[in-house]
C-alpha positions as CSV (number, residue, x, y, z in Angstrom):
1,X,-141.4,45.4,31.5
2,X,-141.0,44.4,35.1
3,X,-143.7,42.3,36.3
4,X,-144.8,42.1,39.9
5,X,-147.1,39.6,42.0
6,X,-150.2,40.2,42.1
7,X,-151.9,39.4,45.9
8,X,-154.3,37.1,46.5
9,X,-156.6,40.3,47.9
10,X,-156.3,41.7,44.2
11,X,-157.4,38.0,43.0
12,X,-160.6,37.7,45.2
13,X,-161.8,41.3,44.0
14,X,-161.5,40.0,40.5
15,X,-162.6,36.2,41.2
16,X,-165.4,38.0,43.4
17,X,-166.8,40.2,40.5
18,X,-166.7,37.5,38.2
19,X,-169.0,35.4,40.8
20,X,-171.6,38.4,40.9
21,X,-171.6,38.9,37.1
22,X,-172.0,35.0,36.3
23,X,-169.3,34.9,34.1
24,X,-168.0,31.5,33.8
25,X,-164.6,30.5,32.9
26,X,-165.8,29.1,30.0
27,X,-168.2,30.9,27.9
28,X,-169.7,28.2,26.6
29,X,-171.0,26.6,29.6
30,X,-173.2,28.6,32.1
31,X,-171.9,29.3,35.6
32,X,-172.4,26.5,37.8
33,X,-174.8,26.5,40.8
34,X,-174.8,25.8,44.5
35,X,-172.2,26.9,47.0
36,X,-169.7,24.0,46.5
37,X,-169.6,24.1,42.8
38,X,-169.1,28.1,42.8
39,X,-166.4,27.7,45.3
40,X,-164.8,24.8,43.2
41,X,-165.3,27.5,40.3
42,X,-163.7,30.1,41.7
43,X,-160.7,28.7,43.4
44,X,-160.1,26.9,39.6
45,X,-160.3,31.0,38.5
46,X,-158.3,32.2,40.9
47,X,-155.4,29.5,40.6
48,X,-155.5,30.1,37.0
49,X,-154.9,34.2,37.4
50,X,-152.3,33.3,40.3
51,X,-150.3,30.9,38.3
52,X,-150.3,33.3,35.4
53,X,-149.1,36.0,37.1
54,X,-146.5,33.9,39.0
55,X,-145.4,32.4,35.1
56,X,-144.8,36.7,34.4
57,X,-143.0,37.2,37.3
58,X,-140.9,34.0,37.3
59,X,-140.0,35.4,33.7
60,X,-138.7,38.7,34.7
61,X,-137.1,37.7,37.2
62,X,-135.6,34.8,36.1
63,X,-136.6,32.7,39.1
64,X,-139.2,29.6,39.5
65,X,-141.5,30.2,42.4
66,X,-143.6,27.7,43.6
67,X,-147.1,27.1,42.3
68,X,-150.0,28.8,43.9
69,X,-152.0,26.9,46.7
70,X,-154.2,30.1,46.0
71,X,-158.3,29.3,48.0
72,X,-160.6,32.0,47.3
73,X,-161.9,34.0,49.9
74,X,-164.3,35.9,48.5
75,X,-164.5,39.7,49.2
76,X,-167.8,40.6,51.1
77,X,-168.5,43.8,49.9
78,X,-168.7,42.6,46.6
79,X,-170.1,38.8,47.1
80,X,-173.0,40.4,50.0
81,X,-174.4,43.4,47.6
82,X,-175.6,40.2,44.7
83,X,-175.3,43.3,42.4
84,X,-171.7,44.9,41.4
85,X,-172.3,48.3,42.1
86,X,-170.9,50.7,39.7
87,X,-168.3,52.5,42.5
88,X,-167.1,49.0,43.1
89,X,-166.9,47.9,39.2
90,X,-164.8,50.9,39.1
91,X,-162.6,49.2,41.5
92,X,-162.8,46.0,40.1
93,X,-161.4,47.6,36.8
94,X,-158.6,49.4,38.2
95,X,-157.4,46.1,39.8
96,X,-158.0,44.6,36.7
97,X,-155.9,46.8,34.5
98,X,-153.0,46.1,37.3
99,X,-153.7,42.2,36.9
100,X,-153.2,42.8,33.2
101,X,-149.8,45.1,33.3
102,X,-148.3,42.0,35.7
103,X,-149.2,39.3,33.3
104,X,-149.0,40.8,30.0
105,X,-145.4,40.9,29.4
106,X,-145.4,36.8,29.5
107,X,-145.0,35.1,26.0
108,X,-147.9,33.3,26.4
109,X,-150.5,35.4,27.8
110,X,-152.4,36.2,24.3
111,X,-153.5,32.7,24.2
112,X,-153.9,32.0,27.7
113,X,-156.7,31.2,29.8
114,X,-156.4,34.1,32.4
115,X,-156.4,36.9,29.6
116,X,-159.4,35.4,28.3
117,X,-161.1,35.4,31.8
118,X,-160.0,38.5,32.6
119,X,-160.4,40.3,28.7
120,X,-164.0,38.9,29.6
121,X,-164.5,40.2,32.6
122,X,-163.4,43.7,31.1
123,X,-166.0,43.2,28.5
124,X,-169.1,42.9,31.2
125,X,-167.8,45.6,33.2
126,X,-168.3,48.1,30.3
127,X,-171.5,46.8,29.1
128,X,-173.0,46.4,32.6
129,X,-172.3,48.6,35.6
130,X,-170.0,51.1,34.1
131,X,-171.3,51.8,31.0
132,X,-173.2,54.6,32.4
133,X,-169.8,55.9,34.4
134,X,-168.6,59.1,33.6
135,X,-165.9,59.4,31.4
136,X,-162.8,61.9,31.6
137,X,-162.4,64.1,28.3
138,X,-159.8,62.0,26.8
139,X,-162.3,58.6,27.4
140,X,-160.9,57.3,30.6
141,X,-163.4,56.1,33.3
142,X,-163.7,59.2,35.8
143,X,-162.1,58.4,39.0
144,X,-160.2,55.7,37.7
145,X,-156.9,56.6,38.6
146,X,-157.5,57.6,42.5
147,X,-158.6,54.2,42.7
148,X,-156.1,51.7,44.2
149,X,-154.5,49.3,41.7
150,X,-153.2,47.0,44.3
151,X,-156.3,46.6,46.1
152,X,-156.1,44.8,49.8
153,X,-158.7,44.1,51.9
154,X,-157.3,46.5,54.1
155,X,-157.9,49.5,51.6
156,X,-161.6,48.5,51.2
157,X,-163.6,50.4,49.8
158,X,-164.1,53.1,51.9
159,X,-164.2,56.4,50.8
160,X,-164.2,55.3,46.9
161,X,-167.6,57.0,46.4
162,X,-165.8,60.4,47.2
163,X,-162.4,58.9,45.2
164,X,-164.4,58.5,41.9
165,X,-166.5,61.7,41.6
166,X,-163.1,63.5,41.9
């Protein structure tokens, strides 16, 4: 399985939703509060999904690319609304699933921290804003896959009202 890098737009979306749904990175221990400990939070997050990633791609390609100095920037659509919207969760999903395809094929992603975070994040997703979503006849989430995987800030999220009742 090739495994690609992920961009650090993807990794705010996903570090973004996890910030609206309160999900910590360890379950244990609720989400932190004020602005400097959720920034401190998230950039931890988001380093730890950068630098699996980068272990899955330095793996397939036999290389050894420097750490991540990954800061997030969170993603205001998402970190404005206080509330995931469900068109947006479907988003956050789709780039979710692609997070997953680049990581998983790394020998120690079962046990690792990110596929916890992200298997998580997956979890609330279902239960929360899209558990209402329509589904496709075989089970899929309607809309799913005219979503963008590799999501930028450039894509946005315009239009992806229209994208996921199609």
């Amino acid at each position: 399985m090739v495994a690609t890098l992920v961009s650090d737009d993807t990794i705010d979306l996903l570090v973004s939703a996890l910030m609206i749904l309160g999900l910590s990175p360890d379950p244990a221990k609720p989400m932190p509060t004020g602005a400097q400990c959720v920034t401190h939070v998230a950039d931890g997050i988001g380093r730890e999904l950068s630098d699996a990633n980068l272990d899955a791609v330095s793996l397939a390609e036999g290389t050894n690319p420097p750490r991540s100095t990954y800061r997030w920037q969170p993603i205001m659509e998402v970190a404005l609304s206080y509330l995931l919207q469900p068109t947006a969760a479907l988003q956050v999903e789709a780039a979710r699933r692609h997070y997953v395809r680049n990581c998983a094929s790394h020998p120690g992603w079962e046990q690792s921290q990110a596929r916890q975070i992200v298997a998580r994040l997956g979890e609330s997703l279902r239960k929360g804003p899209l558990q209402r979503w329509p589904r496709e006849s075989h089970g899929d989430l309607r809309g799913i896959r005219k979503c963008e995987p590799a999501w930028t800030r450039e894509i946005g999220f315009a239009g992806l009202e229209a994208k996921a009742d199609a």
